[in-house]
MMTF fields as JSON, N, C-alpha, C and O atoms, coordinates in Angstrom:
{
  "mmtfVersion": "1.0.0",
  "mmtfProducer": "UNKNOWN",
  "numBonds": 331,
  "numAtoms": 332,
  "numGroups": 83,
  "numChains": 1,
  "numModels": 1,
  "chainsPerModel": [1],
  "groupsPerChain": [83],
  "chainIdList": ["A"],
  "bondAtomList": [4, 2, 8, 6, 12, 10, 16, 14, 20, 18, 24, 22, 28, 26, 32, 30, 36, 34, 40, 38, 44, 42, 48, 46, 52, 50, 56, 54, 60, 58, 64, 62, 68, 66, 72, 70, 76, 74, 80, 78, 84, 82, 88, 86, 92, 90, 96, 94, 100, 98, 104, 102, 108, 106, 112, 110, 116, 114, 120, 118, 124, 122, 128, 126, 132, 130, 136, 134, 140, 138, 144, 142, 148, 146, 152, 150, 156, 154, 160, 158, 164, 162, 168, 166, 172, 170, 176, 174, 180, 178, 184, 182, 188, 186, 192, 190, 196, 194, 200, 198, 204, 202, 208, 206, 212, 210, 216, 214, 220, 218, 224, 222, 228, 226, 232, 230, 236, 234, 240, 238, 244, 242, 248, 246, 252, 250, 256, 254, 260, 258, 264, 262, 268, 266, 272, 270, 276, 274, 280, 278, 284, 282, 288, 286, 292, 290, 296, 294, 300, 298, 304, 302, 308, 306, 312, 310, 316, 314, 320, 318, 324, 322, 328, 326],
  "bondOrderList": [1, 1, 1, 1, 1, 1, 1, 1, 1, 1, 1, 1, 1, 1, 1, 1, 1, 1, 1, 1, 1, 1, 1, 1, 1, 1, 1, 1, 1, 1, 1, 1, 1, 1, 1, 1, 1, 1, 1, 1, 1, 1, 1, 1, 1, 1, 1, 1, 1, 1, 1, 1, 1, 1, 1, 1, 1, 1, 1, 1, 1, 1, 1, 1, 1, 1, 1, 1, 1, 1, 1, 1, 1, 1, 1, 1, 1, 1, 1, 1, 1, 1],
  "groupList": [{"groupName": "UNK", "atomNameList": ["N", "CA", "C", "O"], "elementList": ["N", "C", "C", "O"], "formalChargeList": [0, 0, 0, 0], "bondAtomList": [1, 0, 2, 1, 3, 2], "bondOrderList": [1, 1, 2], "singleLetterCode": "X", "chemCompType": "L-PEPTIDE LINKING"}],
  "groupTypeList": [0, 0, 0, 0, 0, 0, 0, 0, 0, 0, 0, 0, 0, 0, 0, 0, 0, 0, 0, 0, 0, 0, 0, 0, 0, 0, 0, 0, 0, 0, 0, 0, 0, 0, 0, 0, 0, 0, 0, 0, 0, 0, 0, 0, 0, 0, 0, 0, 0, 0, 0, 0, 0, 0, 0, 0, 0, 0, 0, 0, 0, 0, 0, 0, 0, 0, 0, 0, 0, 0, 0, 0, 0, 0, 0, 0, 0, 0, 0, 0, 0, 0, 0],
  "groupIdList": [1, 2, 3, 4, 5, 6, 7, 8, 9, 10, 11, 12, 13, 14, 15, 16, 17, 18, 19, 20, 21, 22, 23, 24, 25, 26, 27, 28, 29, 30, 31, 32, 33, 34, 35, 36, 37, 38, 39, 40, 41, 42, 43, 44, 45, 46, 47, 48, 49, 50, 51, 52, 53, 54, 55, 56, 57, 58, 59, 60, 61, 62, 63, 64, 65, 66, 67, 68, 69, 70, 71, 72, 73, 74, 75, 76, 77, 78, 79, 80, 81, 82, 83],
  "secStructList": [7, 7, 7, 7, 7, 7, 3, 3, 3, 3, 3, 1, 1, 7, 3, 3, 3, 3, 7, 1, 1, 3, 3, 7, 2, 2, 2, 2, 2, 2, 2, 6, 6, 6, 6, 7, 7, 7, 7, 7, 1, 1, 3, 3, 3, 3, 3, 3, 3, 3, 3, 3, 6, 6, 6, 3, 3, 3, 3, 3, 7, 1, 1, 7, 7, 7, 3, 3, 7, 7, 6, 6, 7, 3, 3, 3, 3, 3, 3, 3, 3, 7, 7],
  "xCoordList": [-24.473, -23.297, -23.589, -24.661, -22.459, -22.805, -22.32, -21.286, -23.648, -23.142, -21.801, -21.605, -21.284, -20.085, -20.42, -21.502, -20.074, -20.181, -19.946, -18.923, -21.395, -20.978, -20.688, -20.826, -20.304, -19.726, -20.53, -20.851, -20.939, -22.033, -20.543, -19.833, -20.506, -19.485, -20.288, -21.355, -19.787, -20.251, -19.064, -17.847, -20.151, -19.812, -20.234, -21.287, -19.245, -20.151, -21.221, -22.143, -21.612, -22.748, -23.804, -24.989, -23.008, -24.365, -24.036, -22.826, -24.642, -24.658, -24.519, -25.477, -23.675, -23.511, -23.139, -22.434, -23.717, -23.117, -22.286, -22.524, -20.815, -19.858, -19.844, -19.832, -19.851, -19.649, -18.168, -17.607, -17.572, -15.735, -15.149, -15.757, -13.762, -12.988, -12.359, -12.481, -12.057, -11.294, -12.161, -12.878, -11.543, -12.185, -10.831, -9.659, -11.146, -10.379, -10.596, -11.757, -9.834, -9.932, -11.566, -12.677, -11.11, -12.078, -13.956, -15.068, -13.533, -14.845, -15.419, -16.644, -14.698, -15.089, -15.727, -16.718, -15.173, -15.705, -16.983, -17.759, -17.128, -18.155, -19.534, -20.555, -19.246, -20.467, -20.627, -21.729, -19.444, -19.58, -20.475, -20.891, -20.726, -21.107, -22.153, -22.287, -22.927, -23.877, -23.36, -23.952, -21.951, -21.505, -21.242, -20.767, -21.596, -21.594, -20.99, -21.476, -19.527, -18.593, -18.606, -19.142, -17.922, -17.757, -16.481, -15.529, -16.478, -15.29, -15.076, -15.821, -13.548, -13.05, -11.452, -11.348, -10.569, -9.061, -8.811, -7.601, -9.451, -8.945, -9.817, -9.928, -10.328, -10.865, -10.312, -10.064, -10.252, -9.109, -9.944, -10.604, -9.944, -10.596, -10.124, -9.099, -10.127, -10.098, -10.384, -11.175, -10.027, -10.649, -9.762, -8.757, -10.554, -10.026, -10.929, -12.156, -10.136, -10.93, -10.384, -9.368, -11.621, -12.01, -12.287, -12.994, -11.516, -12.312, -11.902, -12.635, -10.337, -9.983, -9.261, -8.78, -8.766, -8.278, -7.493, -7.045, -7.506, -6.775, -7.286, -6.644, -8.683, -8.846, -7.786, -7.479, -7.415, -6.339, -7.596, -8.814, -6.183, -7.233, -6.071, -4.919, -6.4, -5.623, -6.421, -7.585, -5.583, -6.196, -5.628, -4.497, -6.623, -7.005, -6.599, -6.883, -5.505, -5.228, -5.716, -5.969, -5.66, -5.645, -4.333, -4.337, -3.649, -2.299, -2.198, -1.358, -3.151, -3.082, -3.425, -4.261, -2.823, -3.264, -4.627, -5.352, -4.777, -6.799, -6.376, -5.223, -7.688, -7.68, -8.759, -9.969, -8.418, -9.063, -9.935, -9.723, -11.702, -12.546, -13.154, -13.417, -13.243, -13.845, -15.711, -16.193, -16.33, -17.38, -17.72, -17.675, -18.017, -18.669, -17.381, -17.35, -16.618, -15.938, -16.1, -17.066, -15.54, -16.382, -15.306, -14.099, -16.12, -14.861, -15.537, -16.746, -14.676, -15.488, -14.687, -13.49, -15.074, -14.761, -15.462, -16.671, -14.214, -14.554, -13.664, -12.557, -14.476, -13.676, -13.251, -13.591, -12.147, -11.47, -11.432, -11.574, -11.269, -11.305, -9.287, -8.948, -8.437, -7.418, -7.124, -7.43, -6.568, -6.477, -4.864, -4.826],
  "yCoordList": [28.783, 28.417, 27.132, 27.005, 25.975, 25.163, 25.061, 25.333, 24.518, 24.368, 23.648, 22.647, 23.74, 22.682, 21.571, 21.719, 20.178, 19.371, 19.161, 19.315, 18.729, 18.949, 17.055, 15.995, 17.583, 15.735, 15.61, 16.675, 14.406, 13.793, 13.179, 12.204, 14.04, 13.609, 13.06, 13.577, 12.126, 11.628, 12.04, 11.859, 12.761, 13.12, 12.961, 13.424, 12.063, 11.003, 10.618, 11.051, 10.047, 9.384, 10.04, 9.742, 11.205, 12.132, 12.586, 12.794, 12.813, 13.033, 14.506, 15.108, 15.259, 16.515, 16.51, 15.608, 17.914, 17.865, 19.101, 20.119, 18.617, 19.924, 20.386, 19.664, 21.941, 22.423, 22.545, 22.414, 22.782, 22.572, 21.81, 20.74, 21.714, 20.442, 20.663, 19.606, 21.117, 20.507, 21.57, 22.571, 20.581, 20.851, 21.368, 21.425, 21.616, 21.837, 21.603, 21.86, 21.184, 20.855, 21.508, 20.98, 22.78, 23.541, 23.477, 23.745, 23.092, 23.326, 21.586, 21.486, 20.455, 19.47, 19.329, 18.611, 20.026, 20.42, 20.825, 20.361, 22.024, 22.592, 21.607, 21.511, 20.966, 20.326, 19.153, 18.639, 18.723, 17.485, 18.025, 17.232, 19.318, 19.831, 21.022, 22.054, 20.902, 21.622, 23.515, 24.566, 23.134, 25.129, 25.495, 26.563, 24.511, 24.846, 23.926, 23.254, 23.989, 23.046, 23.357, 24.386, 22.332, 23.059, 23.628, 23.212, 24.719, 25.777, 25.159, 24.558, 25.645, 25.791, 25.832, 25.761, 25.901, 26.233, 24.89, 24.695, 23.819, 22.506, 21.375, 20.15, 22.38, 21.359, 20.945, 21.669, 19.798, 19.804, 18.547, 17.834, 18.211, 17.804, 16.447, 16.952, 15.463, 14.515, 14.225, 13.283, 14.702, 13.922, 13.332, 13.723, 12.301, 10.882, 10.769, 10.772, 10.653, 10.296, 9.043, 8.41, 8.83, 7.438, 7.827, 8.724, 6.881, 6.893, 7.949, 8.548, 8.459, 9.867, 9.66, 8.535, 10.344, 10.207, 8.727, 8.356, 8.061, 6.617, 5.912, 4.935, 6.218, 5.094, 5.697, 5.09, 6.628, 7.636, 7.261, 7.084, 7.279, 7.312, 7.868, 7.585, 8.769, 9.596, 10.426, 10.185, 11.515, 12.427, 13.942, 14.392, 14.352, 16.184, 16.482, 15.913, 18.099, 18.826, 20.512, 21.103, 20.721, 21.859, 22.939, 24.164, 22.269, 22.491, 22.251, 22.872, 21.041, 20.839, 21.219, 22.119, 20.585, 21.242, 20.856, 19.92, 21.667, 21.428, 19.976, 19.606, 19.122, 18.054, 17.537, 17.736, 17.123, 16.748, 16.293, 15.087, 16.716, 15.88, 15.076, 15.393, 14.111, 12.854, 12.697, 13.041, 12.115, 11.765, 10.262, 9.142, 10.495, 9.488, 9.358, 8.296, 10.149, 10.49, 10.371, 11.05, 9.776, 9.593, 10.361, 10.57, 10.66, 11.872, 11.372, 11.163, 11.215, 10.712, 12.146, 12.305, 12.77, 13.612, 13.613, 13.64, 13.569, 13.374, 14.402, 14.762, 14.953, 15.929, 15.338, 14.175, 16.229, 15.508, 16.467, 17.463, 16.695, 17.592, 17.053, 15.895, 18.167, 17.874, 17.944, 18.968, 16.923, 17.704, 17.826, 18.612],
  "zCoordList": [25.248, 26.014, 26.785, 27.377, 26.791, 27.569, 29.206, 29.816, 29.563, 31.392, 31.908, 31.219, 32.423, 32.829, 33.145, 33.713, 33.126, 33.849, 35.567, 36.234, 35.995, 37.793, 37.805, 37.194, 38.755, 39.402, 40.666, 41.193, 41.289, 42.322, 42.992, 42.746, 43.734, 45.039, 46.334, 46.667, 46.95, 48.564, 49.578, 49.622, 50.465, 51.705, 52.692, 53.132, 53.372, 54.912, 54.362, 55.053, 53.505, 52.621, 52.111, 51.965, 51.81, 51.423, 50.14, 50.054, 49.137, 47.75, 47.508, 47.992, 46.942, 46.506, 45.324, 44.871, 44.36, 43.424, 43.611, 44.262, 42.571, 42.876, 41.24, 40.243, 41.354, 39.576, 39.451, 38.363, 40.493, 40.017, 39.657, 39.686, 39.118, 38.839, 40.235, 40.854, 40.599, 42.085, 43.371, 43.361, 44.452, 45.554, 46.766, 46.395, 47.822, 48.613, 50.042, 50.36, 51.04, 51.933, 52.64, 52.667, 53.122, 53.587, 52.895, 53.35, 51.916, 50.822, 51.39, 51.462, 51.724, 52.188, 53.458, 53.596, 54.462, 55.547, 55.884, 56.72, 54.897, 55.165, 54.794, 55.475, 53.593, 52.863, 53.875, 54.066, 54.548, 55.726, 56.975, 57.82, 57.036, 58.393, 57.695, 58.351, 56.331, 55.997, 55.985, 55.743, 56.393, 56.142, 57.56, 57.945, 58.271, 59.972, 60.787, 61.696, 60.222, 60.967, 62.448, 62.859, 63.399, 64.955, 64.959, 64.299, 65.818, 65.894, 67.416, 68.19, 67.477, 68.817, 68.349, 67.124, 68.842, 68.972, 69.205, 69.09, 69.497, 69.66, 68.676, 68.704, 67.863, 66.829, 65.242, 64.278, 65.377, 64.169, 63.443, 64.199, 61.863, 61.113, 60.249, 59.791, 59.846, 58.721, 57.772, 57.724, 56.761, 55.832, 54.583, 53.99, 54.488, 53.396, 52.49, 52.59, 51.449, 50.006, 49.593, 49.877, 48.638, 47.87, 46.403, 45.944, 45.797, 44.142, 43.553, 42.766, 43.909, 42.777, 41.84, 41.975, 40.558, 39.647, 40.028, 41.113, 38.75, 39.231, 40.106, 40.492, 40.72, 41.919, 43.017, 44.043, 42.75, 44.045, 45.592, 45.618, 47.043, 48.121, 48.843, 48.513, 49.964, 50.604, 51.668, 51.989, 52.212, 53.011, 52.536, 52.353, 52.459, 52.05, 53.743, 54.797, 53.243, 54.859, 54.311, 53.261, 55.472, 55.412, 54.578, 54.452, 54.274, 53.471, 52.462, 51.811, 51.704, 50.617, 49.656, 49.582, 48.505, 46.939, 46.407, 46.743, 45.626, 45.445, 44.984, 44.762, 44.87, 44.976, 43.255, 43.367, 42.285, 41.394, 41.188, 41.058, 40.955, 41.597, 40.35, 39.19, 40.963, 39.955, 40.534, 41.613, 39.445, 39.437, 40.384, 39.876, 41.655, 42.054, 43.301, 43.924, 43.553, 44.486, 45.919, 46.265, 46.907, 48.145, 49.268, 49.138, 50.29, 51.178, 52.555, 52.65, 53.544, 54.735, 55.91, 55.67, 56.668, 57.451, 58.739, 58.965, 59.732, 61.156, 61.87, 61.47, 63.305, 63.942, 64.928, 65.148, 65.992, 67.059, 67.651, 66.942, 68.915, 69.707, 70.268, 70.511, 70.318, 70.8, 72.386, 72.997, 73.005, 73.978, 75.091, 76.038]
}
């Protein structure tokens, strides 16, 4: 049986490989913050992609539809504290 193809995604400049074809908001997060995002009721998240299907660039929400992941894909994620 063959393995799937994984894709080498960047996150905040860090190299991951993902075995899915798509990703999802939450699944970005975590790999941005090693699985150990910061919690609080006033913490709310960003993230923007680079380099997706088509050279696509945008922002992933917490609402959104899985997101198509391309090889060499770049995702930058920053938190904010609301206040």
């Amino acid at each position: 049986m063959t393995q799937p193809k994984q894709s080498t995604i960047i996150v905040n400049g860090t190299e991951h490989e993902w075995p899915e074809k798509e990703i999802v908001y939450q699944q970005v997060v975590n790999l941005a913050y090693d699985g150990n995002p910061p919690t609080g009721e006033n913490i709310t998240f960003n993230v923007a992609y680079f380099k997706g299907q088509s050279d696509q660039e945008g922002f992933l929400g917490p609402n959104s539809k899985p997101l198509h992941v391309r090889d060499g894909m770049e995702f930058r994620v920053k938190h904010s504290t609301r206040s």
